[in-house]
C-alpha positions as CSV (number, residue, x, y, z in Angstrom):
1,X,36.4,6.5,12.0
2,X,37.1,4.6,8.7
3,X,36.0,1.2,8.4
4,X,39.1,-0.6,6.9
5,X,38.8,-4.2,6.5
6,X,37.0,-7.5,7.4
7,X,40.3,-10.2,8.0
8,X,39.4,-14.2,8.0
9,X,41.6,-16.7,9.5
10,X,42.5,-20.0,8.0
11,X,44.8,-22.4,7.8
12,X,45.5,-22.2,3.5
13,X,46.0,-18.2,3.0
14,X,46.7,-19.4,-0.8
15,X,43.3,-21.6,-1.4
16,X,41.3,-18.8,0.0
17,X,43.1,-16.1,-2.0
18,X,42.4,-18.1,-5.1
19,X,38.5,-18.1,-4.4
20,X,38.1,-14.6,-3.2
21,X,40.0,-13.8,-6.2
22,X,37.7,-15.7,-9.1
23,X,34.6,-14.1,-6.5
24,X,35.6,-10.1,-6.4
25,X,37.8,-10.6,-9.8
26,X,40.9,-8.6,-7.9
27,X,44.4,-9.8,-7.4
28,X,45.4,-9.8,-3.8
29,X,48.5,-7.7,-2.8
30,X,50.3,-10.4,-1.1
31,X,53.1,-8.1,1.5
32,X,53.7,-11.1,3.6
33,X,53.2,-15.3,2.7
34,X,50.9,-15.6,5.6
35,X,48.8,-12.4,4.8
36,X,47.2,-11.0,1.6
37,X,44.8,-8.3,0.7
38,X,42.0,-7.7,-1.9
39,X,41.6,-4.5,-2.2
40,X,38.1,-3.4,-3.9
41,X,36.3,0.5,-4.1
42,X,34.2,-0.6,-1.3
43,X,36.2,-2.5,0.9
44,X,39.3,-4.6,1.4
45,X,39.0,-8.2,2.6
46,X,42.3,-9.7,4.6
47,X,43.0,-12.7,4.6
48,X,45.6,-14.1,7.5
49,X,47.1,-17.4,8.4
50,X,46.4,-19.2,11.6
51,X,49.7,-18.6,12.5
52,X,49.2,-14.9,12.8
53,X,46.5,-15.4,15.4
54,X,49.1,-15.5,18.5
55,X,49.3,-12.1,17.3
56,X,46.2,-11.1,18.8
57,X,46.4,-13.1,21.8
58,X,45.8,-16.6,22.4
59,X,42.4,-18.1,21.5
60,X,41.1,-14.8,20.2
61,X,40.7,-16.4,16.4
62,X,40.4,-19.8,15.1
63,X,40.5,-20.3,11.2
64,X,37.2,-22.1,9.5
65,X,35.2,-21.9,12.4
66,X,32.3,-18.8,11.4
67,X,28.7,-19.4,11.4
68,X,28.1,-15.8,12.7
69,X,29.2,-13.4,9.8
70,X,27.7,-13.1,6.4
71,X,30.5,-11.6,4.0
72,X,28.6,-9.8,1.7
73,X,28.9,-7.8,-1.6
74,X,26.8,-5.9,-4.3
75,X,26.8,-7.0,-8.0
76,X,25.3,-5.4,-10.7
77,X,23.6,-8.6,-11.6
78,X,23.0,-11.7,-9.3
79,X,22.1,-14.0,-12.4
80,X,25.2,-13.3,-14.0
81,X,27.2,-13.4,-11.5
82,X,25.7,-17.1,-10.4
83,X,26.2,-18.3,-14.3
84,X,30.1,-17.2,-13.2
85,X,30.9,-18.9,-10.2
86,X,29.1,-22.0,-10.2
87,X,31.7,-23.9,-11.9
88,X,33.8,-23.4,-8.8
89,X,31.4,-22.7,-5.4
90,X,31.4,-26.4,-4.0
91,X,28.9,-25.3,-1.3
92,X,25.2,-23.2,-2.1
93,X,23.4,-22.6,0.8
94,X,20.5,-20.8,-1.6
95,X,21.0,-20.4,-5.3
96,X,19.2,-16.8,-6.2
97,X,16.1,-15.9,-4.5
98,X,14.0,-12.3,-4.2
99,X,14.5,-11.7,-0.4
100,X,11.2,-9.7,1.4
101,X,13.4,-6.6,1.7
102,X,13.7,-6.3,-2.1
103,X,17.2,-8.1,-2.7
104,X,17.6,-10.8,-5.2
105,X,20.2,-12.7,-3.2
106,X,22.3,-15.7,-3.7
107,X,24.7,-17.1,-0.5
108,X,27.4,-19.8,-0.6
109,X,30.2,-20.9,1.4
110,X,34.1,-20.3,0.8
111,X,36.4,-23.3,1.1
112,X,36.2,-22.6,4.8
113,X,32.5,-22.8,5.1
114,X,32.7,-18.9,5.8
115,X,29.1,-17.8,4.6
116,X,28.6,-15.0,1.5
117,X,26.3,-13.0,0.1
118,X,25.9,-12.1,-3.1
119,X,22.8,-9.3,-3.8
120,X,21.7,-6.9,-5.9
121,X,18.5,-4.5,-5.5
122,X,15.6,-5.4,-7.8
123,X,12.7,-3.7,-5.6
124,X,12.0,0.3,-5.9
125,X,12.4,0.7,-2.3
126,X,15.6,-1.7,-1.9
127,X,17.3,0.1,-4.7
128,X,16.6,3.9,-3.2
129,X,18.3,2.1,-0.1
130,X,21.4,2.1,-2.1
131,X,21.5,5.0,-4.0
132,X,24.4,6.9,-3.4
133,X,26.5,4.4,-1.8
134,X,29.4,2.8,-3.4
């Protein structure tokens, strides 16, 4: 089994695609107005319009209404990457911070209030974690 993509729901595919895009610093692949792909070497994040959700029955999705999921991606460098996207991130839930499992971490909310996380390992033991993985 392949893991193939996280997909969030909301009611402005184009806002969201123009946030996840200044975040990852990918284009989307856009196959369809109400759906749209960004496609990075680890992963590929979909994002969907409300109006696909009858799609996959009725009630199983609402758009901007996450506080379960952390969306959540490696950088090479937390600081850096902080310097970069505060002119635009409306919403920090915890500017960068050495977690206890050795991540310097930095989480903030997309226009939808979905919640991400931004990480890189700074700690022996948290960067032997990652080793080998893409």
């Amino acid at each position: 089994m392949n893991f193939a993509s996280v997909r969030i729901i909301t009611d402005d595919v184009d806002r969201l695609v123009a946030f996840y895009e200044k975040v990852m610093g990918v284009s989307a692949e856009r196959p369809a107005p109400v759906f749209a792909e960004l496609v990075a070497p680890s992963c590929t994040l979909a994002i969907g319009h409300s109006q696909t959700a009858q799609l996959f029955g009725a009630g199983s999705v609402m758009g901007a209404n996450n506080r379960t999921v952390i969306i959540e991606f490696r950088v090479d460098d937390v600081e850096a990457e902080y310097v970069r996207l505060k002119p635009f991130v409306d919403h920090w839930v915890k500017e960068p911070t050495t977690m206890p499992w050795g991540n310097r971490s930095m989480l903030f909310r997309d226009p939808d209030g979905n919640l991400l996380n931004l990480f890189e390992p700074v700690t022996e033991d948290a960067i032997k974690r990652f080793r080998g993985r893409h």
